[in-house]
N, C-alpha and C positions, 0 to 999 in steps of 0.2 A: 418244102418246109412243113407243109399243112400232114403231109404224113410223118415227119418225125415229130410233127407235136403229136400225131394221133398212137405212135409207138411210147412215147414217153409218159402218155397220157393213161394209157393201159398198163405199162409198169410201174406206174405209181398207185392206181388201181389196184393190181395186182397184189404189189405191196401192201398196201392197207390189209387185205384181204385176209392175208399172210399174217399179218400183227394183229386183227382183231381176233382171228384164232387163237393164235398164242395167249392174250391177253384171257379171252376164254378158258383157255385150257389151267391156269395157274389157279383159276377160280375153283379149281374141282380141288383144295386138298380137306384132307381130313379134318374133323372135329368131335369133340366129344363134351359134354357136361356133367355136371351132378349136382343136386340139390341137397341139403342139410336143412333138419324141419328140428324145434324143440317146442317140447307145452311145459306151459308157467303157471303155477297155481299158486296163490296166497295161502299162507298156513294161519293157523286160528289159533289164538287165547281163552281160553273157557278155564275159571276159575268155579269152583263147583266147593260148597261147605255140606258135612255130613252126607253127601251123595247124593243132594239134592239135583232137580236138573234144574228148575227153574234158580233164581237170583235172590230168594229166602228162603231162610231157614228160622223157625223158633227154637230158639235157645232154652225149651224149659228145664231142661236139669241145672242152669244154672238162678232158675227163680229164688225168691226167696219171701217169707211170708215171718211177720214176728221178731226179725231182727233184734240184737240187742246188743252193746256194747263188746266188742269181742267174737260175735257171731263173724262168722266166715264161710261159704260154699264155694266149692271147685268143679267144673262140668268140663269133658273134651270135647273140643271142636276138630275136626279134620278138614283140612284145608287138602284139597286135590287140582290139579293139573288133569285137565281132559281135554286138553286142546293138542296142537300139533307143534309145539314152540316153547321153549323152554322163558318162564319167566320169572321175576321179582316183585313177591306182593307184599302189602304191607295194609294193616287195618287203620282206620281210626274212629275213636268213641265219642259221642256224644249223649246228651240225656235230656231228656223234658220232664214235668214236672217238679217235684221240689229242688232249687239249684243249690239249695244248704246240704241238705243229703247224697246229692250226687258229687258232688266236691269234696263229700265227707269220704264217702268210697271208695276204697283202694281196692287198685287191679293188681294184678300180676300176671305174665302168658310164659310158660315152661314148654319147651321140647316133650311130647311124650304124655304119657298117661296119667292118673291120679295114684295117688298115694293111697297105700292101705287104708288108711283111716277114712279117705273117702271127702276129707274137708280140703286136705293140701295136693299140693303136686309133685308127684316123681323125681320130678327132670329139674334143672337151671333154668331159676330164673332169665329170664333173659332182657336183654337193658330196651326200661321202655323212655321214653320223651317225658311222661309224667306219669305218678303211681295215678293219680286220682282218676276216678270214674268219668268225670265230667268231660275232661279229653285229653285219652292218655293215644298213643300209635307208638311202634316198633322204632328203636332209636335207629334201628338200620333196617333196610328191606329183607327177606328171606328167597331164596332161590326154591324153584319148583322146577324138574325137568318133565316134559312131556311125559304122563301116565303116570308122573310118579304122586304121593300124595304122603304129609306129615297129620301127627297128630299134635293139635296144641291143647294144654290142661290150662283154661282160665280161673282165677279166681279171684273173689270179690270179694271184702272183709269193710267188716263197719268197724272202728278202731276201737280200743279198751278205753280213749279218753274221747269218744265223741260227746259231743255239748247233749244236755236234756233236752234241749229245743226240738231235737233231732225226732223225738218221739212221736208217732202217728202217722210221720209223713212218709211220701212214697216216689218214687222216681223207676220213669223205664230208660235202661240204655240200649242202644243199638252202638252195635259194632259192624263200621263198611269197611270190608276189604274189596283190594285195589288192585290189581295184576300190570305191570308194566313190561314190553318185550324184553329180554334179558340174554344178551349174547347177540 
């Protein structure tokens, strides 16, 4: 008996032996991969006036000195797009010193260039939120595509029925435009 366990013993041996190959041998098949890579980069807003690079610009063609009842100046601003992103900007005014005269002030912003005469503008008005100096901005945003750039003709008029009070006094505006991502 002691030798057919030792025959049974080796055939099972054997066996093993036999399947652990096999089990080996299935390990060999093929394979293959591939990798997919992508790069991300953030695009930029850069709102840029009269080709300026920095974030102001003096507006002096639109100063005014001596004012009087009726008096009115018109200056262009060029508003550009130099970033990589198309967007929707839109300005808005405020003034310091005298607040009777800045409220007296009427604005207006036209598409486009100045008129021959050099006081008015070209183009259509275009609808602001309020005429007055003191704080007027675009009833709707304006679109800019990447590189592309408008020119806007501002102008400011002190009315034919301003008050007398008005006389001597002085007010600065500024005008902040605003760029918001657009698309």
């Amino acid at each position: 008996m002691r030798q057919l366990d030792s025959v049974r013993l080796r055939a099972l041996l054997s066996l093993g032996i036999v399947a652990g190959f096999g089990a080996v041998g299935t390990l060999a098949a093929w394979t293959d991969s591939a990798t997919a890579t992508a790069q991300f980069s953030a695009g930029t807003l850069d709102l840029t006036l009269n080709g300026e690079a920095d974030d102001a610009v003096d507006l002096t063609s639109l100063t005014m000195t001596n004012m009087y009842p009726g008096s009115a100046k018109a200056a262009v601003l060029t508003v550009a797009n130099t970033g990589s992103l198309p967007y929707a900007y839109n300005f808005a005014t405020t003034a310091t010193g005298n607040a009777a005269l800045a409220t007296a002030l009427t604005i207006s912003v036209a598409p486009g260039g100045l008129a021959a005469d050099g006081i008015n503008c070209a183009g259509t008005a275009l609808p602001l939120g309020s005429a007055s100096l003191a704080g007027s901005s675009l009833a709707s945003a304006r679109t800019l595509a990447p590189a592309a750039a408008e020119q806007l003709c501002i102008r400011v008029s002190l009315p034919a029925a301003a008050d007398n009070s008005l006389q001597g006094t002085s007010t600065t505006a500024t005008l902040t435009f605003t760029a918001n991502q657009a698309g």
